[in-house]
VOMI-880516 format. One record per residue (C-alpha): residue in one letter; z, x, y. Coordinates in steps of 0.05 Angstrom, whole numbers, padded with zeros to 5 digits, always signed. Layout:
VOMI-880516
AZXY/...
This chain:
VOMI-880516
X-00054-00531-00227/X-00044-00554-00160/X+00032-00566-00171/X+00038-00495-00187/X-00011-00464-00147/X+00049-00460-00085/X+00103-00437-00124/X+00060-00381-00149/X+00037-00368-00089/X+00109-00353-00062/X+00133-00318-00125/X+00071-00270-00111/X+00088-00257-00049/X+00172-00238-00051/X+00146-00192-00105/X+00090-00151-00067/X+00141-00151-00005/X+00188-00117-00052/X+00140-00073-00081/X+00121-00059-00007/X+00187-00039+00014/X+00195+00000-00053/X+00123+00040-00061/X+00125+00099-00009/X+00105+00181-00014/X+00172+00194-00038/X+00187+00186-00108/X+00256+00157-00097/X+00297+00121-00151/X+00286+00035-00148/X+00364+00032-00144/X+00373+00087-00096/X+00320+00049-00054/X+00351-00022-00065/X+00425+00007-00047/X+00397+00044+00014/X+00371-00022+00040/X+00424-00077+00026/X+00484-00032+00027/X+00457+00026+00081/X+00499+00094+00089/X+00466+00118+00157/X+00431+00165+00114/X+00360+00189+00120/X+00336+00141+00065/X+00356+00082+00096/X+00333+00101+00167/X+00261+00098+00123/X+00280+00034+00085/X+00312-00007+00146/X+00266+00017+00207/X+00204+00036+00162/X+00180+00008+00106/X+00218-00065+00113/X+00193-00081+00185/X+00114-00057+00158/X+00127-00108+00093/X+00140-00163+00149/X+00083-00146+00193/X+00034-00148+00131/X+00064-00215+00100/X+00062-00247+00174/X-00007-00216+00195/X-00038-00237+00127/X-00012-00299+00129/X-00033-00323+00204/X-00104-00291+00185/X-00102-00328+00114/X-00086-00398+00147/X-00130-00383+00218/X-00190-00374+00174/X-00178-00430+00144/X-00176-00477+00203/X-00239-00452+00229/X-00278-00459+00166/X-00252-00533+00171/X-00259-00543+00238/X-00330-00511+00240/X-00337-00539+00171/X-00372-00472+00154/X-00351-00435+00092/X-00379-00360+00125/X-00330-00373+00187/X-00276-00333+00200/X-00230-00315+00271/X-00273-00267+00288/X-00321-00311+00288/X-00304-00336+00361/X-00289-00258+00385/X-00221-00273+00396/X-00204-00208+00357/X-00255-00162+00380/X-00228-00184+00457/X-00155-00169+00430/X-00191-00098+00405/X-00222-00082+00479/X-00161-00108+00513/X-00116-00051+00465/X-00174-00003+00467/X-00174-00005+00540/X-00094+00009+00545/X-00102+00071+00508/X-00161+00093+00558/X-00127+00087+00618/X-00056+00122+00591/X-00016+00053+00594/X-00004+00055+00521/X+00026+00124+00538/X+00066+00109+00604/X+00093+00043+00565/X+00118+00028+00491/X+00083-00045+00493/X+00028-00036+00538/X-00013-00027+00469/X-00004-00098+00441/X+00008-00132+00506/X-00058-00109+00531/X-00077-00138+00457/X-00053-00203+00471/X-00076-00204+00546/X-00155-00198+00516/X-00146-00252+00462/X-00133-00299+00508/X-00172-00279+00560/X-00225-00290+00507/X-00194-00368+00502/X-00210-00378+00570/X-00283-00354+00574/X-00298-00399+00510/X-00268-00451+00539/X-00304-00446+00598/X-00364-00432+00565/X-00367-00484+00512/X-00344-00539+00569/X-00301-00596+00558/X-00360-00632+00512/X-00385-00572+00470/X-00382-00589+00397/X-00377-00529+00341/X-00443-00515+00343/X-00438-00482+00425/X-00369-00457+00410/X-00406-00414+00361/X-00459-00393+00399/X-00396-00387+00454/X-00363-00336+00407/X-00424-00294+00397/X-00439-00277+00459/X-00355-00267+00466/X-00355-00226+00418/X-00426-00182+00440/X-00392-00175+00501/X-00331-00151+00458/X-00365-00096+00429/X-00405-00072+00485/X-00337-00061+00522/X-00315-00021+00461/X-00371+00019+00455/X-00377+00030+00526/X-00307+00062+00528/X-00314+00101+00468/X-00375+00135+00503/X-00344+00157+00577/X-00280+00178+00539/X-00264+00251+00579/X-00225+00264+00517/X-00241+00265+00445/X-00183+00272+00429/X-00170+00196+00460/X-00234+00177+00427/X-00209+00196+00366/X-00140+00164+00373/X-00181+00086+00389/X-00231+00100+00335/X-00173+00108+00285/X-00129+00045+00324/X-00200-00001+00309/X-00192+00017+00232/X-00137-00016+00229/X-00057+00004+00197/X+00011-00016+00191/X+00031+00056+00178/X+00084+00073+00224/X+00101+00001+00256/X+00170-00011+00278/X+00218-00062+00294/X+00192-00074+00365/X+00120-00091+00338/X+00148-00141+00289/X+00198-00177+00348/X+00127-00173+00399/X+00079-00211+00344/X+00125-00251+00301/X+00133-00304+00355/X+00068-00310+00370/X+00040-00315+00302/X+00089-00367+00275/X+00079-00403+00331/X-00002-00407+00321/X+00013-00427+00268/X+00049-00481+00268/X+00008-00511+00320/X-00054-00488+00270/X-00009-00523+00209/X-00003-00599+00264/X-00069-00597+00257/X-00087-00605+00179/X-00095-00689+00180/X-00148-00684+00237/X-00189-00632+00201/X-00191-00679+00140/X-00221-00727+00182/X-00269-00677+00206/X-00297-00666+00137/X-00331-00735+00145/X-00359-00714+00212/X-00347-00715+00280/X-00369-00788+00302/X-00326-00808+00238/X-00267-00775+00262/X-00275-00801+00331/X-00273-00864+00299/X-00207-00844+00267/X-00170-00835+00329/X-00181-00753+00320/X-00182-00731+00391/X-00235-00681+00387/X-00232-00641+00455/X-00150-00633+00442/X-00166-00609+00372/X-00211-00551+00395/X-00161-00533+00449/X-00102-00528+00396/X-00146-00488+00344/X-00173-00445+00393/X-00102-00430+00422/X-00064-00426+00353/X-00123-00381+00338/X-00121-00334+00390/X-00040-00336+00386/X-00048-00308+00312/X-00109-00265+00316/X-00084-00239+00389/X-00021-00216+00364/X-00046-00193+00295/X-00103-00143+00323/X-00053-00121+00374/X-00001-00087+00330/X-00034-00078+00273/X-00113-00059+00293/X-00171-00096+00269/X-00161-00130+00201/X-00221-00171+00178/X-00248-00212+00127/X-00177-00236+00098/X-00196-00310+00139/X-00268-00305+00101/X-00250-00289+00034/X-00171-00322+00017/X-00195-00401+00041/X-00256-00393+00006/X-00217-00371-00064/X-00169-00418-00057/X-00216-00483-00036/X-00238-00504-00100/X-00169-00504-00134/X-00147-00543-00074/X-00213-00586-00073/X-00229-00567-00001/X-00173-00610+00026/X-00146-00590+00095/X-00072-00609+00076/X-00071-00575+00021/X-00112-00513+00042/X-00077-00494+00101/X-00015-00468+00073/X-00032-00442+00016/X-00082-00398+00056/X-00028-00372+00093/X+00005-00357+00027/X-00060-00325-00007/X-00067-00287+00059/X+00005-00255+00066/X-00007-00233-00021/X-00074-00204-00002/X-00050-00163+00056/X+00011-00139+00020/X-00032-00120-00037/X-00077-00090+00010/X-00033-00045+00045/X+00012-00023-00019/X-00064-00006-00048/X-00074+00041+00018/X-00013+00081+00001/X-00040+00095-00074/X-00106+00109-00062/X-00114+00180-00023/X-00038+00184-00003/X-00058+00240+00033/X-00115+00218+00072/X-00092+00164+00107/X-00132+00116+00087/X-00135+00055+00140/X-00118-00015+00114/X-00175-00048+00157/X-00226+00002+00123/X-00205-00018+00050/X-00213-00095+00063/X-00279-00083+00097/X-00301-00046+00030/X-00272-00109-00011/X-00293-00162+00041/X-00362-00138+00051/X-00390-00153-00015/X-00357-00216-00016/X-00389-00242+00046/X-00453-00224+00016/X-00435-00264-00052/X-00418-00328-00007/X-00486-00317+00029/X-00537-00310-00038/X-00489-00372-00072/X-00493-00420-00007/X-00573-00402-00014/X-00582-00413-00079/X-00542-00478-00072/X-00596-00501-00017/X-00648-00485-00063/X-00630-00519-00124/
């Protein structure tokens, strides 16, 4: 099973691109589609194929998979199965940081001051927990570090949203929080591609010192894990992903939460083999996710962030009655 498990994986995941770049309000013919992409005419339909629908299939098999693999580092390097990157308030800092770009009229005035802004608040958010946590803090204060980052978050947020002059503003960053990839372009995918594959392959250097972890933190000391360096690289490659995710794309939860936590058993919990199928299992479930959004109500616009909160909800609360019935017993 595991043997197969990656090769799935990847199978699953050229096909939902495909379908991605395939499914859209038009009913156009698969060939038409397929020669309007590979071969192009300069025609309307491959405008849509080319600057459209291909660059949002990239940002929702990239975003899903830096969110799939981030979760899964900080369930292993928290070694809690309810963590997640939001967890630290990485991406409700990222949130404020965009929120507060379309407040003041930069993301107006400026193309990228939306995801830059983005960026700037994930890891500004770093550097508080960093500072917070100090250079001895184990997981426990770098959660309790991450709360109060990610209060602070949402107090920001809700702060703006109530002196907004204009509701018509307010209305634009309540719809940006929901999360989409409808309408991303080129420039999004060139702005949060580097920084996502770069989180995570610092994220993916790390997999041998979180399977030391699992036996504890005075056992992996003893190991020769270097535990202050780890939490700099996670937290880094986690803000790197997360940052750049929530900046283009809006906020996108629970896909760190729910793909590790599927996927642990057939990988029996091991780090090395964890991590990248996460990222895998993330990039099919945000594909999936986002193709679903364009069935369902095509004419509502209903937000990809909103759909996975409706899935990931319920699923959180499952983990929480299992994990207390497993105490109990």
């Amino acid at each position: 099973m595991n043997r197969l498990l990656t090769p799935a994986l990847v199978i699953l995941v050229i096909l939902l691109m495909l379908a991605s770049i395939l499914i859209g309000p038009a009913a156009v013919p698969v060939g038409d589609s397929l020669a309007a992409l590979i071969r192009g005419d300069g025609g309307p339909l491959t405008l849509v194929m080319r600057e459209l629908r291909l660059p949002r299939a990239v940002l929702a098999a990239t975003i899903g998979a830096g969110l799939g693999l981030s979760g899964a580092v900080m369930q292993g390097y928290l070694r809690n199965p309810l963590a997640e990157p939001g967890l630290l308030g990485v991406s409700g800092a990222a949130a404020l940081g965009a929120v507060l770009a379309l407040q003041t009229g930069l993301a107006a005035a400026m193309a990228l001051a939306l995801p830059l802004s983005g960026l700037a608040g994930a890891f500004t958010a770093v550097l508080v927990l960093a500072l917070l946590a100090g250079p001895s803090g184990g997981a426990l204060t770098l959660i309790l570090a991450g709360i109060g980052v990610s209060a602070l978050s949402g107090a920001g947020l809700a702060l703006v949203l109530n002196l907004s002059p204009d509701p018509f503003a307010a209305q634009e960053i309540v719809f940006w929080l929901m999360g989409s990839l409808a309408d991303r372009s080129w420039s999004h995918v060139a702005l949060a591609l580097p920084f996502i594959v770069v989180g995570c392959a610092v994220l993916l250097t790390q997999a041998q010192a979180l399977s030391a972890l699992t036996l504890g933190e005075e056992a992996a000391a003893s190991m020769g894990v270097n535990l202050g360096r780890l939490r700099v690289v996670v937290l880094l490659g986690t803000a790197a992903v997360v940052g750049a995710s929530t900046a283009v794309a809006g906020s996108i939860g629970f896909i760190g939460l729910m793909v590790p936590h599927i996927l642990r058993r057939v990988t029996r919990g091991n780090p090395a083999r964890l991590l990248p199928v996460s990222a895998l299992g993330g990039a099919a479930l945000l594909l999936a996710a986002d193709i679903a959004v364009r069935l369902i109500l095509p004419g509502r616009d209903l937000k990809l962030g909103v759909l996975l909160a409706i899935l990931g909800a319920p699923f959180f609360l499952m983990l929480i009655l299992r994990t207390r019935f497993a105490q109990n017993a």
